[in-house]
C-alpha positions as CSV (number, residue, x, y, z in Angstrom):
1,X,80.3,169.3,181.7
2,X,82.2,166.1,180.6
3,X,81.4,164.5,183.6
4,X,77.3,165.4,182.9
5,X,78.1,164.0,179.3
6,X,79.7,160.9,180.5
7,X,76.3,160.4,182.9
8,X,74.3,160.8,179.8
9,X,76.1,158.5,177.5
10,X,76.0,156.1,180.6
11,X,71.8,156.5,180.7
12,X,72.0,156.3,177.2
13,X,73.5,153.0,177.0
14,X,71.5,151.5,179.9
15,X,71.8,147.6,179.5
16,X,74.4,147.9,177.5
17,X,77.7,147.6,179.3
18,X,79.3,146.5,176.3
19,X,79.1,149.6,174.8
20,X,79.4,151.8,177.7
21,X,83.2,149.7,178.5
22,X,83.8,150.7,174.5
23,X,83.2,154.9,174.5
24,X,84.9,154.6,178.2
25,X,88.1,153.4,177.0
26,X,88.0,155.3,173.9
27,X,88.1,158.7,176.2
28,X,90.4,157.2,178.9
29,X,92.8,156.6,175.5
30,X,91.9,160.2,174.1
31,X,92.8,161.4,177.2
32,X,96.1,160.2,177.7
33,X,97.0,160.6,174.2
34,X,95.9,164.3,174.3
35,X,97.7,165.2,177.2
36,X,101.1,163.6,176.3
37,X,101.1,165.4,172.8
38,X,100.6,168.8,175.0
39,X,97.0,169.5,173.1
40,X,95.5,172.5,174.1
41,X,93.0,172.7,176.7
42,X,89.9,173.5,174.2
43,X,90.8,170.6,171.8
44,X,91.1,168.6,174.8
45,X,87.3,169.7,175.4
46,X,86.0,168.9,172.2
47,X,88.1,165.1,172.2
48,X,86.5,164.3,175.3
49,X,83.5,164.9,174.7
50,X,83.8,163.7,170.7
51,X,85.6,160.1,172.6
52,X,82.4,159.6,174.7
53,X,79.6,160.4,172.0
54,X,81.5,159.0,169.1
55,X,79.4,156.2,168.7
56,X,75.7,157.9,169.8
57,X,74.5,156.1,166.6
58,X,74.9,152.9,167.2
59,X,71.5,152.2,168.6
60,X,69.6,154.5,166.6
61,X,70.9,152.6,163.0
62,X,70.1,148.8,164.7
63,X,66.7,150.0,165.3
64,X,66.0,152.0,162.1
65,X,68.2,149.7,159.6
66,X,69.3,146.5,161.5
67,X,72.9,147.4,160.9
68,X,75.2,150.1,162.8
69,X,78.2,149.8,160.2
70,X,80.5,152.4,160.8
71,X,79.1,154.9,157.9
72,X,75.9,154.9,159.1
73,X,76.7,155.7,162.2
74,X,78.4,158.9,160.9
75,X,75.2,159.7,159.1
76,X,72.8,159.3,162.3
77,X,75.4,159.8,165.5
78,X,76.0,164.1,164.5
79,X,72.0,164.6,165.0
80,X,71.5,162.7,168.4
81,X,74.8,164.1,169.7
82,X,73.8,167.7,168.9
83,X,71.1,167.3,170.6
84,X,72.3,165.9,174.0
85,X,75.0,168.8,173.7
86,X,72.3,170.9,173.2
87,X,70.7,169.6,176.3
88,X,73.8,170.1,178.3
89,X,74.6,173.5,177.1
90,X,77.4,172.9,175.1
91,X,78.5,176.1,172.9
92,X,77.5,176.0,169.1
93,X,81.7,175.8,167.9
94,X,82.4,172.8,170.3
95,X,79.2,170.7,169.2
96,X,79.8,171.4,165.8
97,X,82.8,170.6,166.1
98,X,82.0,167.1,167.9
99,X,79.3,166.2,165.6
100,X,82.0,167.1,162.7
101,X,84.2,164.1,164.5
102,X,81.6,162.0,165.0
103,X,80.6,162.3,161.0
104,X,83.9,161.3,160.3
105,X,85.5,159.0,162.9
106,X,85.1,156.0,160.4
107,X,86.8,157.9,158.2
108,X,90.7,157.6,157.8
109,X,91.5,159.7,155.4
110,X,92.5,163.6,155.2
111,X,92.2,163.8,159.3
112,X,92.3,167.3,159.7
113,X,93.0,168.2,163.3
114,X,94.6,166.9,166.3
115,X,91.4,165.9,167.8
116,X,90.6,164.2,164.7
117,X,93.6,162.3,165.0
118,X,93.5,161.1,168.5
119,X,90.2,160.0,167.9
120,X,90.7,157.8,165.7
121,X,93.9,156.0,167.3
122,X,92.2,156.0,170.4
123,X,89.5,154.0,168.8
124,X,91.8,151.5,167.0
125,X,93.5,150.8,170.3
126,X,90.1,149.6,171.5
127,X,88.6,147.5,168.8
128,X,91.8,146.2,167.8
129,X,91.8,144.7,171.5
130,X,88.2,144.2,171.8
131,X,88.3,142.6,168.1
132,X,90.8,140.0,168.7
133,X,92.8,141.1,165.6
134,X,95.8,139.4,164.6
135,X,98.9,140.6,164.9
136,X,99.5,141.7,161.5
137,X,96.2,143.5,161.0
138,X,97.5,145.4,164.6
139,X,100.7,146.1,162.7
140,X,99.0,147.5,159.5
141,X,96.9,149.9,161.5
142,X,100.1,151.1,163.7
143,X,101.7,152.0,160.6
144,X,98.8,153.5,158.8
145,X,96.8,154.4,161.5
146,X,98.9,155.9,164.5
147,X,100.6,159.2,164.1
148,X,101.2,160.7,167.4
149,X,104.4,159.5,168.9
150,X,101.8,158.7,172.5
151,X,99.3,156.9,170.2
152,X,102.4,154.7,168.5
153,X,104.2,154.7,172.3
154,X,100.9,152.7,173.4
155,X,100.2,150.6,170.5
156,X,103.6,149.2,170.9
157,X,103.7,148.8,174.4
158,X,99.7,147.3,174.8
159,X,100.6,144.7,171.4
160,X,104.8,144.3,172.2
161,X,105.0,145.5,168.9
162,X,108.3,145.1,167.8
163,X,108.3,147.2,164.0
């Protein structure tokens, strides 16, 4: 089912290879992250497939507003990723739970789940390459940011992080 989901995100995303590098390494980063802190297999699920839609909104808010800031895409990205789940016959708790993620992956504060967690590291790990960002904006997210001991382990190794 992740694999029909990646497909989908893929069509999605058509032209925009951008993007589609973006959501991949998000869930290649989710992945890793999620199996090193021993997650369990259903959270596992629900990261997956919450790393690959995470930012369904995106071309949905440049049409409708001209913008895709990151809070409108947690207003917009829950609908459209319901749907495709939907599509794909995802069960109800895991979609809610995915559009949940999505609604809040721009959100850093009270994280409230493992999943949750990941996501958002896994993210950071990606823009903050794909950004450019100096190294003591990559330092202030790894402290405020990273809270798994695989999300910091990375962070470190991919920025030679010394603190």
């Amino acid at each position: 089912m992740i694999n029909r989901l990646h497909l989908e995100m893929i069509r999605l995303y058509a032209g925009d290879p951008k993007r589609i590098q973006h959501f991949c390494k998000v869930h290649s980063y989710s992945k890793l992250i999620a199996a090193m802190e021993n997650v369990d297999e259903k959270t596992s699920f629900i990261l997956e497939a919450a790393s690959l839609t995470h930012d369904i909104g995106i071309h949905f808010c440049e049409e409708k507003y001209g913008n895709c800031n990151g809070k409108l895409q947690e207003k917009e990205g829950p609908d459209i990723a319901g749907e495709m789940q939907e599509r794909l016959g995802f069960d109800t708790d895991v979609s809610a739970r995915v559009q949940y993620l999505i609604a809040h992956h721009h959100t850093y504060t009270n994280i409230d789940g493992m999943d949750y967690q990941i996501l958002v590291e896994a993210d950071f790990l990606v823009n903050m390459y794909e950004d450019q960002l100096p190294e003591e904006s990559i330092l202030s997210a790894y402290h405020k940011i990273c809270r798994t001991n695989s999300g910091r382990r990375i962070c470190r190794d991919m920025f030679h992080l010394k603190g």
